[in-house]
MARBA-3410 file (N, C-alpha, C, O; in Angstrom, 1 decimal):
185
-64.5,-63.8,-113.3,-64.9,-64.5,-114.5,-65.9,-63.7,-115.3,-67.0,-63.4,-114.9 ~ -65.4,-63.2,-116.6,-66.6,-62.4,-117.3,-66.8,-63.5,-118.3,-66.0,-64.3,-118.9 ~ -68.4,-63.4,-118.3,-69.0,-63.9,-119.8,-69.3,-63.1,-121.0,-69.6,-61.9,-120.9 ~ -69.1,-63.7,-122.1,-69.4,-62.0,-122.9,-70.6,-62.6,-123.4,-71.0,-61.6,-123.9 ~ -71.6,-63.7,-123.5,-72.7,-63.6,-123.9,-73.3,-63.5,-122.8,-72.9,-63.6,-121.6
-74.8,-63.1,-123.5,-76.1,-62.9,-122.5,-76.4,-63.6,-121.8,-76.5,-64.6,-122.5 ~ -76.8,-63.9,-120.7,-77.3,-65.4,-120.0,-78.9,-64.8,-119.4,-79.3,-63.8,-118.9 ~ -79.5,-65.9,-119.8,-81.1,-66.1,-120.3,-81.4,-66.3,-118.6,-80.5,-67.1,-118.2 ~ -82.1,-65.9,-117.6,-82.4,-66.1,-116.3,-84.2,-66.3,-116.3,-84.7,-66.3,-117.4 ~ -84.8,-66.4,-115.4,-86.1,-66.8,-114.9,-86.3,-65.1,-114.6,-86.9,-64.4,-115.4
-85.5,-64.7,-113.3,-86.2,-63.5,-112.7,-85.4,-62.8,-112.1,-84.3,-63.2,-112.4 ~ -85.5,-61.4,-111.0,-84.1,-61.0,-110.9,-83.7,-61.1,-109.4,-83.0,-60.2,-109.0 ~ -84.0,-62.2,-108.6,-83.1,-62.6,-108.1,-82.2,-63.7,-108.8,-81.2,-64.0,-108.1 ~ -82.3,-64.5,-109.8,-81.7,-65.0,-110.5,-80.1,-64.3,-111.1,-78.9,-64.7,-111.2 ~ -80.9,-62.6,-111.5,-80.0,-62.0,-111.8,-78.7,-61.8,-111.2,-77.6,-61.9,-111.7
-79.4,-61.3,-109.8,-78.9,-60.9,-108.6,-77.9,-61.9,-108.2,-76.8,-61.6,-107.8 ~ -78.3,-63.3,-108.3,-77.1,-64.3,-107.6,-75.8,-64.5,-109.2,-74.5,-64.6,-109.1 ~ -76.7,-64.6,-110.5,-75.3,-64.4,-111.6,-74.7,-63.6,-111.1,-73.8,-63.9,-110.3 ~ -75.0,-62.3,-111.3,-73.8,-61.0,-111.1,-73.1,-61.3,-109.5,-72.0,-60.8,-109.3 ~ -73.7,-61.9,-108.6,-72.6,-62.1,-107.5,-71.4,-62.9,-107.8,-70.4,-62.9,-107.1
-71.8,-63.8,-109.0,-70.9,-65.3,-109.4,-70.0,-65.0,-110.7,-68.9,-65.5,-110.9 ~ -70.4,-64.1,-111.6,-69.4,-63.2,-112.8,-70.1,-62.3,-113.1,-71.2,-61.9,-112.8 ~ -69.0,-61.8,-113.8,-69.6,-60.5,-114.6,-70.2,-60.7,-115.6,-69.7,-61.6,-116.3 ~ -71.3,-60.2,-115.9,-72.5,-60.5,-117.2,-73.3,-60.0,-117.3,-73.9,-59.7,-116.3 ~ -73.9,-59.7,-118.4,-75.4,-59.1,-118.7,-76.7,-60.4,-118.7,-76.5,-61.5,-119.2
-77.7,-60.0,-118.3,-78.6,-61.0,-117.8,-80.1,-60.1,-118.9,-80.4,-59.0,-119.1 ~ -80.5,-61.3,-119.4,-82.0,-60.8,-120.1,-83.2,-61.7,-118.8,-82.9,-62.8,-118.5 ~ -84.4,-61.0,-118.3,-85.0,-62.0,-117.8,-86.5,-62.3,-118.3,-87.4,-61.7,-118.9 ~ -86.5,-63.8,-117.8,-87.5,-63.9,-118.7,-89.1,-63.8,-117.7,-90.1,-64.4,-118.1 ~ -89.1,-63.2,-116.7,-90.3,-63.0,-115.5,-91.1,-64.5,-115.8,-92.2,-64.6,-116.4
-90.5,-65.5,-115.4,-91.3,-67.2,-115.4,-91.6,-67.2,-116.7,-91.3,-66.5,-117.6 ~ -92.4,-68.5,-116.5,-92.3,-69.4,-117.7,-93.5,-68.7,-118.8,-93.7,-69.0,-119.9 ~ -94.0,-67.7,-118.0,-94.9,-66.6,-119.7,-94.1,-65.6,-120.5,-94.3,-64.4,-120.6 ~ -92.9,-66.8,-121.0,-92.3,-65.7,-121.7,-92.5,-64.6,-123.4,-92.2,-64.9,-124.6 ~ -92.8,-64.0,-123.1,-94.1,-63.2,-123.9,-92.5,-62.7,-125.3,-91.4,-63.1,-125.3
-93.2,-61.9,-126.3,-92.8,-62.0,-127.5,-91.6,-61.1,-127.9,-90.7,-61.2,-128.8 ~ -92.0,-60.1,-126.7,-90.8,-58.7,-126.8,-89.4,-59.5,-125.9,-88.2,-59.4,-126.3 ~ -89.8,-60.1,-125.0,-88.4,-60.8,-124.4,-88.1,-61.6,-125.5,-87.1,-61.1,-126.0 ~ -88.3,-62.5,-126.2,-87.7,-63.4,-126.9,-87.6,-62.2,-128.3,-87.0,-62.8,-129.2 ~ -87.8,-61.3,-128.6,-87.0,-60.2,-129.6,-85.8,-59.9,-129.2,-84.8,-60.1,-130.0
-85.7,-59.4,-127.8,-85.0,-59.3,-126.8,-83.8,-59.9,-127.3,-82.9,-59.3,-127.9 ~ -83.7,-61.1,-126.9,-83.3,-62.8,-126.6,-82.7,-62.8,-128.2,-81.6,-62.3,-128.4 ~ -83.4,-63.3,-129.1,-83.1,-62.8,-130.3,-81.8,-62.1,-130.8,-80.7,-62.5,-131.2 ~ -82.4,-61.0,-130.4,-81.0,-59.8,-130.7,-79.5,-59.7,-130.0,-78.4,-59.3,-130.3 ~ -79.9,-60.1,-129.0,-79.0,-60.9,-127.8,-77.7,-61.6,-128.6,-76.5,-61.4,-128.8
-78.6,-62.8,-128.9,-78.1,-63.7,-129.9,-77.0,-63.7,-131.2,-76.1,-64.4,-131.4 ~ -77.4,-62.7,-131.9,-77.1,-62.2,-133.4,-75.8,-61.2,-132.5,-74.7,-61.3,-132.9 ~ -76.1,-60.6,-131.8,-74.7,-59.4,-130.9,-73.8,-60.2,-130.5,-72.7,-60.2,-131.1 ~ -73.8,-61.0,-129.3,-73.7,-61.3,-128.5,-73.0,-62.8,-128.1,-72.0,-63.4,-127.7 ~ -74.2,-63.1,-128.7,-74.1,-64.8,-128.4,-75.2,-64.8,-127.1,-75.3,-63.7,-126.6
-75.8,-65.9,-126.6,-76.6,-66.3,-125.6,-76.5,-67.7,-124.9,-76.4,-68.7,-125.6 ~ -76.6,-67.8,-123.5,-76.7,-68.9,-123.0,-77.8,-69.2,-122.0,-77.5,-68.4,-121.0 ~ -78.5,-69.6,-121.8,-79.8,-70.2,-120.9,-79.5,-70.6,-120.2,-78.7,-71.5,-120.3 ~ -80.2,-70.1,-118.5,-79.6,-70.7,-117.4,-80.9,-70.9,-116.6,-81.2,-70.3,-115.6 ~ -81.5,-71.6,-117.0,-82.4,-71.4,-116.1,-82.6,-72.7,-115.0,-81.8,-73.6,-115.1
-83.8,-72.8,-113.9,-83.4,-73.2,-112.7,-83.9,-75.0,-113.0,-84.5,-75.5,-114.0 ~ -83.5,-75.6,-112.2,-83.3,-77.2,-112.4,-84.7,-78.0,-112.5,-84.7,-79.2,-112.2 ~ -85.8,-77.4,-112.8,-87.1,-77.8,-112.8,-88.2,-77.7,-114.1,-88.2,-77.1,-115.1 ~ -89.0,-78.4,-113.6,-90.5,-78.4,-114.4,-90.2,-77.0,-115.7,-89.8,-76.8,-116.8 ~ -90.6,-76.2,-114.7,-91.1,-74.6,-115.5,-89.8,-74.3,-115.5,-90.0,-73.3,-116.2
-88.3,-74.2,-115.3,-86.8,-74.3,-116.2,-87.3,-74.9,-117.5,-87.7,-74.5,-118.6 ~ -87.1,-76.0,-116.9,-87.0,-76.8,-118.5,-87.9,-76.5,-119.9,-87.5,-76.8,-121.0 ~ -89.6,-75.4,-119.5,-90.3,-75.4,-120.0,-90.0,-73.8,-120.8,-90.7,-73.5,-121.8 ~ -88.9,-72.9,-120.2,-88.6,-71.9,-120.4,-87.7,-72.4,-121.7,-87.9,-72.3,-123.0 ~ -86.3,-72.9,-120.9,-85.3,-73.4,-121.6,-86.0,-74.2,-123.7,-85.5,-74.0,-124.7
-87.0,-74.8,-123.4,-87.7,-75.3,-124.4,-87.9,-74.3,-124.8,-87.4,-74.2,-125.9 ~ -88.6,-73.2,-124.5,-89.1,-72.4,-125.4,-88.3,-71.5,-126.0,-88.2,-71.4,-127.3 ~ -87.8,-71.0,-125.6,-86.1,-69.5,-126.0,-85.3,-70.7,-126.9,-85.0,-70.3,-128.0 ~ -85.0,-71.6,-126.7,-84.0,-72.8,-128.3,-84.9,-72.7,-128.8,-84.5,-72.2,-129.8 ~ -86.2,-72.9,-129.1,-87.3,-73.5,-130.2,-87.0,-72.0,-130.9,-86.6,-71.9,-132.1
-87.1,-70.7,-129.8,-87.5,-69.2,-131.2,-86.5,-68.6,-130.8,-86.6,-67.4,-130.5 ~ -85.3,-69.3,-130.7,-83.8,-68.3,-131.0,-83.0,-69.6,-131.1,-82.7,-70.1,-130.1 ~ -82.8,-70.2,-132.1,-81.9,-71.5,-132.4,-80.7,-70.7,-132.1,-80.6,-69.5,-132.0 ~ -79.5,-71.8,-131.8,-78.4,-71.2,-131.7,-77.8,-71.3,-130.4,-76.7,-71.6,-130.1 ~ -78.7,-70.9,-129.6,-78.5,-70.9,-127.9,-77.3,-71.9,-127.3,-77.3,-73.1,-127.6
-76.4,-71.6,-126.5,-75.6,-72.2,-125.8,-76.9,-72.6,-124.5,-78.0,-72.2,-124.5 ~ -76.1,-73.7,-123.5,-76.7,-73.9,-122.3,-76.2,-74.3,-121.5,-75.4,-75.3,-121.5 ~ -76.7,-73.4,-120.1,-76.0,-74.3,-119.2,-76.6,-74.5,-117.7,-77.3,-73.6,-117.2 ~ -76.4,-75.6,-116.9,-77.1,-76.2,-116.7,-76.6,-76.4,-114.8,-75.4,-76.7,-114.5 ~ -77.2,-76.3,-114.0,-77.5,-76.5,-112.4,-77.6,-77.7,-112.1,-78.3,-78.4,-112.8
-76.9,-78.4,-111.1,-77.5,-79.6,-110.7,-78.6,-79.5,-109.4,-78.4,-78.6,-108.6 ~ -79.5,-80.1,-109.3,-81.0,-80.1,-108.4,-80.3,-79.8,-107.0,-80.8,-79.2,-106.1 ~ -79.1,-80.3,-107.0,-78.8,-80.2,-105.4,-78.1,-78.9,-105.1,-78.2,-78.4,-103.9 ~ -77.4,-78.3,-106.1,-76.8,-77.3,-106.3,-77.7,-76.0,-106.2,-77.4,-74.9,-105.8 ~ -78.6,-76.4,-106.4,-79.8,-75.0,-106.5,-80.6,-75.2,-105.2,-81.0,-74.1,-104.8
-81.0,-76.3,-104.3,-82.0,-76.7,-103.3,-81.8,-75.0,-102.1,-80.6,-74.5,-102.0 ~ -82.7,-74.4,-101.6,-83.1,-73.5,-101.1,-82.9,-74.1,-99.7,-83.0,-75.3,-99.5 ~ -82.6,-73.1,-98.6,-81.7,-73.8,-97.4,-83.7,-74.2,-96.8,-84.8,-73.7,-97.0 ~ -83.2,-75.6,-95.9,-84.4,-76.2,-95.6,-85.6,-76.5,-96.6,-86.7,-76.7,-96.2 ~ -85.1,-76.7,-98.3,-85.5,-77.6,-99.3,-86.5,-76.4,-99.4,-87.5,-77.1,-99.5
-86.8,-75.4,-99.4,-87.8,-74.3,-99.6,-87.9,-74.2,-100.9,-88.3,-73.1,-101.1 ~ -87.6,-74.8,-102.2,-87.6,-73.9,-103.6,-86.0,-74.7,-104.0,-85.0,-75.0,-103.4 ~ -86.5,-74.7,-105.5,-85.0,-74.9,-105.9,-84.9,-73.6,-107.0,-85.9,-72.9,-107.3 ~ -83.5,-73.3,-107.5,-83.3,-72.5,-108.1,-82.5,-71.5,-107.9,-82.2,-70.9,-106.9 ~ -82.1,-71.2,-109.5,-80.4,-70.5,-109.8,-80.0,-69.1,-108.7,-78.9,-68.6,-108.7
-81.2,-68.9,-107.9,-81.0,-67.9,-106.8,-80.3,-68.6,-106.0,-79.2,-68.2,-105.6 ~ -80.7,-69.5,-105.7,-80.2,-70.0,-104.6,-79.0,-70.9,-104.3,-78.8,-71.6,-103.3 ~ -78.0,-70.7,-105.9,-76.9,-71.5,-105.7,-75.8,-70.7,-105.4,-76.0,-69.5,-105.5 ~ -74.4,-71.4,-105.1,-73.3,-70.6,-104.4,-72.9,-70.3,-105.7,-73.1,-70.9,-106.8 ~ -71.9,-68.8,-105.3,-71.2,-68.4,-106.8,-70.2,-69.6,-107.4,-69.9,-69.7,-108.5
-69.6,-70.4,-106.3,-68.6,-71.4,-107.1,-69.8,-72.1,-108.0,-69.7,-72.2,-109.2 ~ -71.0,-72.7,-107.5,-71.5,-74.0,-108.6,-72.4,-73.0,-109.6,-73.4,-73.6,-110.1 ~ -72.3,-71.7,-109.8,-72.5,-71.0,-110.5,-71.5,-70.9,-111.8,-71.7,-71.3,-113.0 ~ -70.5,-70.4,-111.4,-69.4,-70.7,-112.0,-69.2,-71.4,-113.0,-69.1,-71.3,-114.2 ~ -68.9,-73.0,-111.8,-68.7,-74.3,-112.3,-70.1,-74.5,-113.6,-69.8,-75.2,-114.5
-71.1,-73.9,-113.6,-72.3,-74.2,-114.8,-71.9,-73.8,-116.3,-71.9,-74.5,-117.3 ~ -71.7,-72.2,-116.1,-71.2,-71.3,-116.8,-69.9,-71.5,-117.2,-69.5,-70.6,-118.1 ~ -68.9,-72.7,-116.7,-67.9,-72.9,-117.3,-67.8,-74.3,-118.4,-67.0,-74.8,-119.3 ~ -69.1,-74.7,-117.9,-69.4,-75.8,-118.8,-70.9,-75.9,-119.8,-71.9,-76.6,-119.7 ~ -70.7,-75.1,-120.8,-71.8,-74.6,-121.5,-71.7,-75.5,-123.2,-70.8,-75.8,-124.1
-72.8,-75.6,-123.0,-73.3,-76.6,-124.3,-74.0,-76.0,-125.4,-75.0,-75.3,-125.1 ~ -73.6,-76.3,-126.8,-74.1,-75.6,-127.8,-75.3,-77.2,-128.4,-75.1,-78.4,-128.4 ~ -76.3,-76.5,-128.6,-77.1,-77.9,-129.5,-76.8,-78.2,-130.9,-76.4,-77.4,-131.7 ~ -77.0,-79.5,-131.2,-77.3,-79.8,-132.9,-78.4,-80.5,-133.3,-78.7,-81.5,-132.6 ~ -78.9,-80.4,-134.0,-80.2,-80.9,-134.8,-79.5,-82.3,-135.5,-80.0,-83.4,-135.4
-78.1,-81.9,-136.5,-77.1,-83.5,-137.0,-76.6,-83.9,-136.7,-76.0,-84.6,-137.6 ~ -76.3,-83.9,-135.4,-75.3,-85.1,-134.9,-75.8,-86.5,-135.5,-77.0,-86.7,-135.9 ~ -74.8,-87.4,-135.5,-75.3,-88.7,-135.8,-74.7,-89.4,-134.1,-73.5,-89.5,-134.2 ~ -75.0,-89.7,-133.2,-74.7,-90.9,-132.0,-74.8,-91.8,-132.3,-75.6,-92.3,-133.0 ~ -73.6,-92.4,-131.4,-73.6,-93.6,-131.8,-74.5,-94.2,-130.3,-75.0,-95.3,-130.2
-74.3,-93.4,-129.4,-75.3,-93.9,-128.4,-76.6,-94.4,-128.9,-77.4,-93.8,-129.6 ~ -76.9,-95.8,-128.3,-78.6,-95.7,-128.7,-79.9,-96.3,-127.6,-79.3,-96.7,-126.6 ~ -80.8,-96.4,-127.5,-82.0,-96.5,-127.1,-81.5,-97.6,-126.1,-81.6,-97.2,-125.0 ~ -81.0,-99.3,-126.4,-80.8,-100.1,-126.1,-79.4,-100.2,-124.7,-79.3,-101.0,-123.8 ~ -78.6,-99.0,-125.3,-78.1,-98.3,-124.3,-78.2,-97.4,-123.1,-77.4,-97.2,-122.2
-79.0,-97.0,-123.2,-79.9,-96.6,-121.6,-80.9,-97.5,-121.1,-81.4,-97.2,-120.0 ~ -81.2,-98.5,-121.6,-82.0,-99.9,-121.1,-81.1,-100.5,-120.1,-81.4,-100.6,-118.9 ~ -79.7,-100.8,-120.8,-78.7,-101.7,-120.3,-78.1,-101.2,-118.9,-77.9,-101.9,-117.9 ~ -78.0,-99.7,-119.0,-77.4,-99.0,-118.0,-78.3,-98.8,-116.8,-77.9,-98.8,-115.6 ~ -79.7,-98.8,-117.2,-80.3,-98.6,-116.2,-81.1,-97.5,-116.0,-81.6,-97.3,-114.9
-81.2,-96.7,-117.0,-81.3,-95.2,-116.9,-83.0,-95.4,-117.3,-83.8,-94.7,-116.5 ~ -83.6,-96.1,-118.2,-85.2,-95.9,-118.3,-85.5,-97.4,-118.1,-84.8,-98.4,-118.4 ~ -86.9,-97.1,-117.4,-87.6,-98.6,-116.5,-86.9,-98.7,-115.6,-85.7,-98.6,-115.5 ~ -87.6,-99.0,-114.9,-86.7,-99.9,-113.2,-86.6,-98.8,-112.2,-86.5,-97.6,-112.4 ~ -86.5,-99.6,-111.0,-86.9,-98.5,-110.0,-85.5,-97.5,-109.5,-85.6,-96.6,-108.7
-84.5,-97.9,-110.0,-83.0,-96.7,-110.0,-83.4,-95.4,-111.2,-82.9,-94.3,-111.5 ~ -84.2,-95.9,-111.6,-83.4,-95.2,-113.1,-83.6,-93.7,-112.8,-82.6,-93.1,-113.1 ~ -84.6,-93.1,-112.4,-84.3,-91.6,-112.1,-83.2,-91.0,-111.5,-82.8,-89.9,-111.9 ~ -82.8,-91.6,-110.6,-81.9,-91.2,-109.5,-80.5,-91.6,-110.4,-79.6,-90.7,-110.3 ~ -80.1,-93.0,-111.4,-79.5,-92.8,-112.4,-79.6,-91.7,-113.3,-78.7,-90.9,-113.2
-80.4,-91.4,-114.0,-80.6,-90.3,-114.7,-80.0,-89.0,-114.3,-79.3,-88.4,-115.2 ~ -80.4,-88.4,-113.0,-80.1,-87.4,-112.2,-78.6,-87.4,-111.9,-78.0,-86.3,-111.7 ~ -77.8,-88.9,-111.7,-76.6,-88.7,-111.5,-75.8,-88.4,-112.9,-74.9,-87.6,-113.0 ~ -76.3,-89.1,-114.2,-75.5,-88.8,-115.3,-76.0,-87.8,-115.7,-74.9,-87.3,-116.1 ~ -76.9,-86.9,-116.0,-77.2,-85.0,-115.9,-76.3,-84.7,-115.6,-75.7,-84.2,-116.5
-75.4,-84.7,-113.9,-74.8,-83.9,-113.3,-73.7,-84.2,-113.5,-72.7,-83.4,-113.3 ~ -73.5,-85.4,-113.9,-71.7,-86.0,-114.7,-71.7,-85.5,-116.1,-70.6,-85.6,-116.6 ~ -72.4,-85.2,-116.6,-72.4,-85.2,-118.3,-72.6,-83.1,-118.1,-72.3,-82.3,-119.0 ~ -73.1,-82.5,-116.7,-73.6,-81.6,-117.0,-74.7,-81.0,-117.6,-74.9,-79.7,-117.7 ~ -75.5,-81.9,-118.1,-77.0,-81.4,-118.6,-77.7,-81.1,-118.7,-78.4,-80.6,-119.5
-77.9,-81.8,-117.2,-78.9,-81.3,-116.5,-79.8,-82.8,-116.1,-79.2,-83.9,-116.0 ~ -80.9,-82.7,-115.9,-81.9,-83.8,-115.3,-83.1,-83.8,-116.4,-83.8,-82.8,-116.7 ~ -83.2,-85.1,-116.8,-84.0,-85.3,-117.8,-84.7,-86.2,-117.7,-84.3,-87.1,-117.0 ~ -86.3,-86.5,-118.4,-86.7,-87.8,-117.3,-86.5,-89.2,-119.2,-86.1,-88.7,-120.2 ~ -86.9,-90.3,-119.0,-86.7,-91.1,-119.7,-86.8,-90.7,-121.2,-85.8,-90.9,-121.9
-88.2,-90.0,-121.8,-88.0,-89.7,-123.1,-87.0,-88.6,-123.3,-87.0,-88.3,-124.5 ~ -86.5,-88.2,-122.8,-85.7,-86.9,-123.0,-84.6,-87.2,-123.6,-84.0,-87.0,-124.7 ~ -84.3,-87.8,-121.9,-82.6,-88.6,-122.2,-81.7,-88.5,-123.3,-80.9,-87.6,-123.5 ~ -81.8,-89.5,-124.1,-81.8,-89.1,-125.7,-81.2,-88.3,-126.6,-80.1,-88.1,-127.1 ~ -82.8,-87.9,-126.3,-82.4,-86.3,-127.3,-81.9,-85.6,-126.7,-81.7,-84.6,-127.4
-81.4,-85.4,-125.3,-80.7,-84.4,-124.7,-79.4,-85.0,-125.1,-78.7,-84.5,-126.0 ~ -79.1,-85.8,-124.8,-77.6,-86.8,-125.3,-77.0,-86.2,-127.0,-75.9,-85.7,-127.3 ~ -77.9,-86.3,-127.9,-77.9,-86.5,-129.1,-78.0,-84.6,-129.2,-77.2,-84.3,-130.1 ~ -78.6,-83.4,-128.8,-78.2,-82.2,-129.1,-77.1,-81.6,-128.5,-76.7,-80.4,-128.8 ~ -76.5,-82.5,-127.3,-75.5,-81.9,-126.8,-74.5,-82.7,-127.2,-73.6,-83.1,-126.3
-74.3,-83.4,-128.9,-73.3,-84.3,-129.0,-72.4,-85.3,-127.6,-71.2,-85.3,-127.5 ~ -73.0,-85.9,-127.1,-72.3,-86.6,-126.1,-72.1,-87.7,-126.8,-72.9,-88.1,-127.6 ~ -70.6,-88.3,-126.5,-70.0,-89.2,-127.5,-70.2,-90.5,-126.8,-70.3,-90.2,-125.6 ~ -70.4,-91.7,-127.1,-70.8,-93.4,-126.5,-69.7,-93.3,-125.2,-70.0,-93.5,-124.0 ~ -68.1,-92.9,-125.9,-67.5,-93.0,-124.7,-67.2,-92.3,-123.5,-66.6,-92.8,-122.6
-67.8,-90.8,-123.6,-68.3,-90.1,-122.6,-69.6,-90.6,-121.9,-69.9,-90.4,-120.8 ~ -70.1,-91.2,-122.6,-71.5,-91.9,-122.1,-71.4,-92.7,-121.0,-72.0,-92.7,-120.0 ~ -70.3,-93.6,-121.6,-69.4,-95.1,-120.9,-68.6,-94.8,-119.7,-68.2,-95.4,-118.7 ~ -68.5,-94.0,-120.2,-66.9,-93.3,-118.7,-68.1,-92.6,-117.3,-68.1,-92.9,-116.1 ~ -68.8,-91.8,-118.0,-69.7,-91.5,-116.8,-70.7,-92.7,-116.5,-70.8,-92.6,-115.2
-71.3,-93.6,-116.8,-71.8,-94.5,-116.7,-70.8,-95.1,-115.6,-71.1,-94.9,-114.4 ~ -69.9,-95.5,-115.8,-68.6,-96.1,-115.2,-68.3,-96.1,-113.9,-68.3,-96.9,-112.9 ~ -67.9,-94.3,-114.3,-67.5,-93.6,-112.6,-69.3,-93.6,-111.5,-69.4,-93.3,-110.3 ~ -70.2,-93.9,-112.2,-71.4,-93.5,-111.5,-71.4,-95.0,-111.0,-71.8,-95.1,-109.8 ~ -71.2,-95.8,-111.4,-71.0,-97.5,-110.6,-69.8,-97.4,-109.4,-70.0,-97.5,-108.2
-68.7,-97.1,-110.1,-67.7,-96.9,-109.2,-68.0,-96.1,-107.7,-67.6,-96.6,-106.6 ~ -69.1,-94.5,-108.0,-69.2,-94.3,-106.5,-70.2,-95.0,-105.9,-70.4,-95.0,-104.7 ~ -71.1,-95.9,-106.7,-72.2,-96.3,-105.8,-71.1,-97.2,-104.9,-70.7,-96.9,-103.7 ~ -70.7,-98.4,-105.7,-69.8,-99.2,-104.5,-68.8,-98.8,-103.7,-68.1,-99.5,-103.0 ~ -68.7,-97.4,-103.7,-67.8,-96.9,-102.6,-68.7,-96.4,-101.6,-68.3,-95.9,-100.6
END
């Protein structure tokens, strides 16, 4: 599998496990101080290339991932599930530590953001389902990330992660759905 954009990583064992999973050029960003020459970097990446963000399923991911979209609009993403990355004997999570197939499988499913979507999903809709308040709703949350691909987001996010990665009500509904269907199985 070659990528022809850049893919945005944490550090270089990050690197190290992309290039075992495709072929690709890797920018890294040495953790979450990612300083001004990498995001020039990143930048130019962008304008050549194209770019996609991969970083690992957590706190300081997410806090990278925030930063490289805010000062390189444009950015594709793509996204790990928490179990997919867990370090053998729960030691660390992260994009080192996932197999080249759920590598792959991330990198095959990459998301571009928008600022105008209009959704039709709304607020009153993740109440109903279950996803913010109540004592399921993370472990909801965490299941539709990994159905929708987006990753794991905690209640205010939700949302806006829904709404920049255009997810449509009835992708919403369908994953919502099949996430009922496996609990009762």
């Amino acid at each position: 599998m070659v990528i022809k954009e850049v893919i945005v990583v944490e550090g270089k064992d990050d690197t190290f496990n992309v290039k075992r999973a495709v072929n690709a050029d890797t920018i890294e960003t040495n953790g979450s101080a990612v300083n001004e020459s990498t995001l020039i970097q990143i930048k130019h990446a962008q304008e050549k290339r194209g770019v996609i963000i991969f970083t690992d399923p957590d706190y300081p991911g997410e806090r990278i991932r925030h930063i490289v979209s805010q000062a390189v609009p444009g950015c594709k993403h793509a996204f790990l599930p928490k179990r997919e990355a867990l370090a053998k004997l729960n030691k660390g999570v992260g994009v080192e530590h996932a197999t080249p197939e759920a590598i792959q499988e991330a990198l095959a499913n990459v998301y571009s953001m928008s600022e105008t979507y209009e959704s039709d999903i709304t607020q009153e809709d993740l109440i109903i389902f279950g996803l913010v308040g109540g004592s399921d709703a993370k472990r909801r949350r965490e299941q539709l990330g990994e159905k929708l691909k987006i990753g794991y987001t905690n209640g205010k996010q939700l949302y806006k992660r829904l709404i920049m990665f255009q997810i449509t009500r009835e992708e919403f509904i369908k994953a919502m759905e099949d996430i009922g269907q496996e609990a009762e199985e």
